[in-house]
MARMIRO-425964 format. One record per residue (C-alpha): residue number from 0; residue in one letter; x, y, z. Coordinates in nm, 2 decimals, always signed. Layout:
BEGIN
<atom><i>NUM</i><aa>A</aa><x>X</x><y>Y</y><z>Z</z></atom>
...
END
This chain:
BEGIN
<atom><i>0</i><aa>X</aa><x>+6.85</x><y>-7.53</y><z>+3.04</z></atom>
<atom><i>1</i><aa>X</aa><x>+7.18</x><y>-7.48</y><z>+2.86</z></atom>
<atom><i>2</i><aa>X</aa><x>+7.50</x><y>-7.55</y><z>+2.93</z></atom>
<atom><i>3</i><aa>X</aa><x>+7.80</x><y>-7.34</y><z>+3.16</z></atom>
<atom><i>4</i><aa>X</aa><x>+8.02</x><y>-7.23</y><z>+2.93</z></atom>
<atom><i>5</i><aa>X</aa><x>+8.37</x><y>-7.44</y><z>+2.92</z></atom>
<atom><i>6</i><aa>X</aa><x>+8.66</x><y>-7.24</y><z>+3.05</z></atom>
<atom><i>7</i><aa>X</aa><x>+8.95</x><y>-7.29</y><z>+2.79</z></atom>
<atom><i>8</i><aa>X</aa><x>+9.22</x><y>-7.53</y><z>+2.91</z></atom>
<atom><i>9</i><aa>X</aa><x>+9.48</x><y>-7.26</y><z>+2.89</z></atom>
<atom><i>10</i><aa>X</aa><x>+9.42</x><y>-6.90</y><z>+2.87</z></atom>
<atom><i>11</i><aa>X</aa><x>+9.63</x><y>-6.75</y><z>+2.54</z></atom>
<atom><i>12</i><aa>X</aa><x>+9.71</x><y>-6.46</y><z>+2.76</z></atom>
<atom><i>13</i><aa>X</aa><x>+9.84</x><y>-6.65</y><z>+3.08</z></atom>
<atom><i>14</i><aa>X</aa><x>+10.05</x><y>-6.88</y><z>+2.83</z></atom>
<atom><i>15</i><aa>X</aa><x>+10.18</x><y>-6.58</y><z>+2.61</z></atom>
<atom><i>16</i><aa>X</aa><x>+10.32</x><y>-6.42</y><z>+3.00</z></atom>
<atom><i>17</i><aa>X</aa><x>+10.48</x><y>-6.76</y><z>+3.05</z></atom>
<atom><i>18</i><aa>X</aa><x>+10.64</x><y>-6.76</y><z>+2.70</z></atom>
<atom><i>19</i><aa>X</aa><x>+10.74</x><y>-6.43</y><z>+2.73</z></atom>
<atom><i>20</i><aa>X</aa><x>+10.92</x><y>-6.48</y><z>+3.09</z></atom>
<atom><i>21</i><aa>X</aa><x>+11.07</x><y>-6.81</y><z>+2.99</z></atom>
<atom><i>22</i><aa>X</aa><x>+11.21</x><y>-6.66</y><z>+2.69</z></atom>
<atom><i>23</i><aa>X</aa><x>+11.38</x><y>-6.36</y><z>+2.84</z></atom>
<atom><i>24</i><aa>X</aa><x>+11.54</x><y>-6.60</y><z>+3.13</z></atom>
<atom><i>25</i><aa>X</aa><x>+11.68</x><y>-6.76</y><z>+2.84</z></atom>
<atom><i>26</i><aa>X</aa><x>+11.80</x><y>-6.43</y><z>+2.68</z></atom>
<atom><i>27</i><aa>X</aa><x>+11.64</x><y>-6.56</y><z>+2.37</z></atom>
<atom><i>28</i><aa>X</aa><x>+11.48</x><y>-6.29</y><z>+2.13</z></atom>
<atom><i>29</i><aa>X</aa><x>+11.19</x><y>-6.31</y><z>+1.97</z></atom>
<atom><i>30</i><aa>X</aa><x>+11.36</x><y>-6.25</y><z>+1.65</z></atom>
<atom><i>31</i><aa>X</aa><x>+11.56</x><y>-6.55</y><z>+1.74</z></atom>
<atom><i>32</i><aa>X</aa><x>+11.30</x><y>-6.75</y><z>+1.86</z></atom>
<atom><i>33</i><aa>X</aa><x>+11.12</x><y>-6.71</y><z>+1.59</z></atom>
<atom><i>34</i><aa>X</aa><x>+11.38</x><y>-6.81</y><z>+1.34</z></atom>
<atom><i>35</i><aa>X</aa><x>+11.42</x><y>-7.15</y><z>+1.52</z></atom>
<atom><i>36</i><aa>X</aa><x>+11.07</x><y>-7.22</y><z>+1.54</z></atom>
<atom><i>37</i><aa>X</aa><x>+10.98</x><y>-7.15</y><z>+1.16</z></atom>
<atom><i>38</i><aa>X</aa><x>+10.77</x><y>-6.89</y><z>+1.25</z></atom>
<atom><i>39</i><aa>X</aa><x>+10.79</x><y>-6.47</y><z>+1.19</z></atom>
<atom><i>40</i><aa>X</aa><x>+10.85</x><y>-6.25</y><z>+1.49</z></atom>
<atom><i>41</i><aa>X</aa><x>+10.53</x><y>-6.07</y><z>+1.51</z></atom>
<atom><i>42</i><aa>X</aa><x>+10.36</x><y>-6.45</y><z>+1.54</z></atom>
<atom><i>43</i><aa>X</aa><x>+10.59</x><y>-6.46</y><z>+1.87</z></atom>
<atom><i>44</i><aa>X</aa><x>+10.48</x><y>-6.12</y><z>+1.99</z></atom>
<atom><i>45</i><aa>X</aa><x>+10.10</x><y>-6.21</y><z>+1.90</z></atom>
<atom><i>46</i><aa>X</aa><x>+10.18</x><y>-6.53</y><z>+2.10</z></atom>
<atom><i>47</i><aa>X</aa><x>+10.36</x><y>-6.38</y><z>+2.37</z></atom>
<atom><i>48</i><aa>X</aa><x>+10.03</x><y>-6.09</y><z>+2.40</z></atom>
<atom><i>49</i><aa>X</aa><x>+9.80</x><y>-6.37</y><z>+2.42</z></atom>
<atom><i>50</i><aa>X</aa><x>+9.68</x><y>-6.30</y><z>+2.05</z></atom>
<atom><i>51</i><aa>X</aa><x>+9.76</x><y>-6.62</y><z>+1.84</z></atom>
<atom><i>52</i><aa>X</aa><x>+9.72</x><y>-6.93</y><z>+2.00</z></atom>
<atom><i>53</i><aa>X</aa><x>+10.01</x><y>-7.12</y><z>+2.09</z></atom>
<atom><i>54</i><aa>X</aa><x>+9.92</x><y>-7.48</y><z>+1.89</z></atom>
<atom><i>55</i><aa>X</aa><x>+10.02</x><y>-7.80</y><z>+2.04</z></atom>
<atom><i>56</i><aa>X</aa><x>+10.31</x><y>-7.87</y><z>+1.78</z></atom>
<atom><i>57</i><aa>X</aa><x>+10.47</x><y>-7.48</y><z>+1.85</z></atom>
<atom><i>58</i><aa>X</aa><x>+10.42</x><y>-7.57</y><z>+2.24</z></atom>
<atom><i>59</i><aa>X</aa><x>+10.64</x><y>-7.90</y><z>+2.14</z></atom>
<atom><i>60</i><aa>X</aa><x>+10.92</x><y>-7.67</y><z>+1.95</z></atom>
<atom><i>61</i><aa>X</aa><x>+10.92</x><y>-7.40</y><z>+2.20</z></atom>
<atom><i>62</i><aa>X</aa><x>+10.93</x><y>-7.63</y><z>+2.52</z></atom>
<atom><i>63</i><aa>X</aa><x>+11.27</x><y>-7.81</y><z>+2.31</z></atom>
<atom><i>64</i><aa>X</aa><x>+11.40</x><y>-7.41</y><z>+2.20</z></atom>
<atom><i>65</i><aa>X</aa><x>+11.36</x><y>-7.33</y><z>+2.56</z></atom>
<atom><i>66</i><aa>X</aa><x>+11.47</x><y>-7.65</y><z>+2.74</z></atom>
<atom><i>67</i><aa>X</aa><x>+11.17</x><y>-7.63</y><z>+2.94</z></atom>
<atom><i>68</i><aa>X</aa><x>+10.86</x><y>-7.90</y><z>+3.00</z></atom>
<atom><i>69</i><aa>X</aa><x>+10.54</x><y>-7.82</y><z>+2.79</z></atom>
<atom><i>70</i><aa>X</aa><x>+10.38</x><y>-7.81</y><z>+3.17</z></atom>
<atom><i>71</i><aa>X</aa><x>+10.56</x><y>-7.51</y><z>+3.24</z></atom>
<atom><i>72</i><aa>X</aa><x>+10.45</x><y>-7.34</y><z>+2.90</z></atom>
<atom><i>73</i><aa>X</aa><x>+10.08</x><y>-7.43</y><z>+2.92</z></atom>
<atom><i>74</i><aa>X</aa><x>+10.02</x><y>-7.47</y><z>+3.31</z></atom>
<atom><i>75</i><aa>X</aa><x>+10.35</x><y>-7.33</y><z>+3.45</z></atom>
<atom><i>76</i><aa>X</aa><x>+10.48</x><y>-7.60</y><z>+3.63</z></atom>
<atom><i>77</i><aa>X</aa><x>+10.85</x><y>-7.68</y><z>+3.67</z></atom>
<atom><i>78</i><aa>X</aa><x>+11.02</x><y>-7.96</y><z>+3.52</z></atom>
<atom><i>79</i><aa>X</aa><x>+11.26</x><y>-8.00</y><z>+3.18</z></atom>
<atom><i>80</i><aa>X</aa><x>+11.15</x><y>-8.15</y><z>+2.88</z></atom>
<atom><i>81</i><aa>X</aa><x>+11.30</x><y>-8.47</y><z>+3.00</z></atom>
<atom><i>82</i><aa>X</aa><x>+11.05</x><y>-8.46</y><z>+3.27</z></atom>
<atom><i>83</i><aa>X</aa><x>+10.75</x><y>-8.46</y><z>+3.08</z></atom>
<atom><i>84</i><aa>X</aa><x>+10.58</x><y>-8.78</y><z>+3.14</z></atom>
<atom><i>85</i><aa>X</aa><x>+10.54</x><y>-9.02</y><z>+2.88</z></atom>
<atom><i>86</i><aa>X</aa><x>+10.16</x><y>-8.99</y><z>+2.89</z></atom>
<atom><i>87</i><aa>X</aa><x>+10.18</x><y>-8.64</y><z>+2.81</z></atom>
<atom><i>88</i><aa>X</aa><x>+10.42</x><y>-8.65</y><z>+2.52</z></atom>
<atom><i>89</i><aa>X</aa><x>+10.16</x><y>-8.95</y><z>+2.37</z></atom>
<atom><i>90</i><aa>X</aa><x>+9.91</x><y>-8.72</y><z>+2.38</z></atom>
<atom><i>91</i><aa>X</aa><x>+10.03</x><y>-8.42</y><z>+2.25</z></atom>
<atom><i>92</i><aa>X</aa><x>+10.14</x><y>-8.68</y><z>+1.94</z></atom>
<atom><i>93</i><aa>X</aa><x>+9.79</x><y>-8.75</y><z>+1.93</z></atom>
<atom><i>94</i><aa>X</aa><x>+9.66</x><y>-8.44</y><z>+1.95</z></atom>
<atom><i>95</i><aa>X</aa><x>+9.96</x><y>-8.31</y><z>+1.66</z></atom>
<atom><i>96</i><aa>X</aa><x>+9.81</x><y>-8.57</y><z>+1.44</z></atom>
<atom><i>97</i><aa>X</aa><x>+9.43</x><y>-8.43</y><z>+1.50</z></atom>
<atom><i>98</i><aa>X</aa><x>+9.54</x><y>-8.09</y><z>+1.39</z></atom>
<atom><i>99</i><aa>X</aa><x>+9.63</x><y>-8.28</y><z>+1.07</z></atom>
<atom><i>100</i><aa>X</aa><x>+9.29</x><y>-8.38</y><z>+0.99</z></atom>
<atom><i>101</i><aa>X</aa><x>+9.05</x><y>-8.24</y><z>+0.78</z></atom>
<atom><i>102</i><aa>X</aa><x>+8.81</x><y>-7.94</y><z>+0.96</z></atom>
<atom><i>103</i><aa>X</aa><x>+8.52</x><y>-8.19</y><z>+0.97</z></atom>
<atom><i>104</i><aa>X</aa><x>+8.72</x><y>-8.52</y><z>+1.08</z></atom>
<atom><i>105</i><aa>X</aa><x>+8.86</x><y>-8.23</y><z>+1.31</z></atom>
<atom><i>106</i><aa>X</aa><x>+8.51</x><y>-8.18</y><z>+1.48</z></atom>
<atom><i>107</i><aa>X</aa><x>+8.42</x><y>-8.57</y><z>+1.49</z></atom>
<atom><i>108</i><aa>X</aa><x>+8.71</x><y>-8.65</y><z>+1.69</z></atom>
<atom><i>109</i><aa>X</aa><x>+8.68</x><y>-8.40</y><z>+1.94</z></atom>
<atom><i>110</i><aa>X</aa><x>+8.29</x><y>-8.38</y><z>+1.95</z></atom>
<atom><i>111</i><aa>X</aa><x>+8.38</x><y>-8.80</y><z>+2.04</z></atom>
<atom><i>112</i><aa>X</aa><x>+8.68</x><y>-8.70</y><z>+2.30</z></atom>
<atom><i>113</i><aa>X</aa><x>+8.40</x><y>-8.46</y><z>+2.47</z></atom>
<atom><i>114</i><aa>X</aa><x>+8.11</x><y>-8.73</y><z>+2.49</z></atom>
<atom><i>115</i><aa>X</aa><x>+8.34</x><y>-8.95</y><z>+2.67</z></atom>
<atom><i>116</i><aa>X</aa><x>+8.47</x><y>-8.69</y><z>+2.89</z></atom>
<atom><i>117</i><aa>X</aa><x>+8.11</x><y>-8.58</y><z>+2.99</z></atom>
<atom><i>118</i><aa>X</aa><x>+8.01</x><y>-8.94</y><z>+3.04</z></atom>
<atom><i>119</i><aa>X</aa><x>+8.31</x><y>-8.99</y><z>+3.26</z></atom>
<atom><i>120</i><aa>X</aa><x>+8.22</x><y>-8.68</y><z>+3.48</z></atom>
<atom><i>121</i><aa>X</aa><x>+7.85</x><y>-8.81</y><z>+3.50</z></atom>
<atom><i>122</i><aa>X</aa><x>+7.98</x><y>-9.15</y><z>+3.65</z></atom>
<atom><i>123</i><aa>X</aa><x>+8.26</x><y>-8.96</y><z>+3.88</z></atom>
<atom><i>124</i><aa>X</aa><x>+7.97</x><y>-8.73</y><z>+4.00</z></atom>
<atom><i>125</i><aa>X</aa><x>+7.74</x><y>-9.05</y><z>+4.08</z></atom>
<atom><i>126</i><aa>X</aa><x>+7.96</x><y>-9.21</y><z>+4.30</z></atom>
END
């Protein structure tokens, strides 16, 4: 029997609406957010459309641009970027520094992050 396939953590197209609305409260451009993230404007649309991905070191940049908490990018919570917990800032480090590995080391790491995840679940679920 296989497995259910995983639901993404965040759905592109959910987090492209957010970016969109957040940015137009802002009265931010895409031309001019795209200048301050490093990025071209039709990467913004394509983010904003739920196209391109929205990477974990953009989400960083963008929550800062915006004055707003990663949460509220990804999940859509409230809160300001001084609000995000410490816990979540280490992470998304760690996860910044993943994306910097090698395709393969890439795959190690999260195929290791996954085991223990599972196993966790299984001990949850036996309780």
């Amino acid at each position: 029997m296989g497995r259910a396939a995983k639901k993404p953590a965040f759905s592109k197209k959910e987090v492209g609406e957010r970016l969109r609305r957040l940015r137009g409260a802002r009265d931010v451009t895409q031309v001019e957010l795209a200048k301050r993230l490093g990025v071209t404007q039709s990467n913004v649309s394509e983010m904003e459309r739920g196209i391109r991905t929205v990477t974990s070191n953009l989400a960083v940049k963008i929550a800062k641009v915006l004055r707003v908490s990663i949460d509220e990018i990804l999940v859509g919570s409230n809160g300001t970027a001084e609000k995000t917990s410490l816990s979540s800032v280490k992470l998304l480090r760690r996860i910044q520094r993943i994306e910097k590995l090698p395709e393969p080391r890439q795959r190690v790491v999260l195929k290791f992050i996954d085991a223990l995840i599972d196993q966790e679940s299984g001990r949850q679920s036996d309780r």
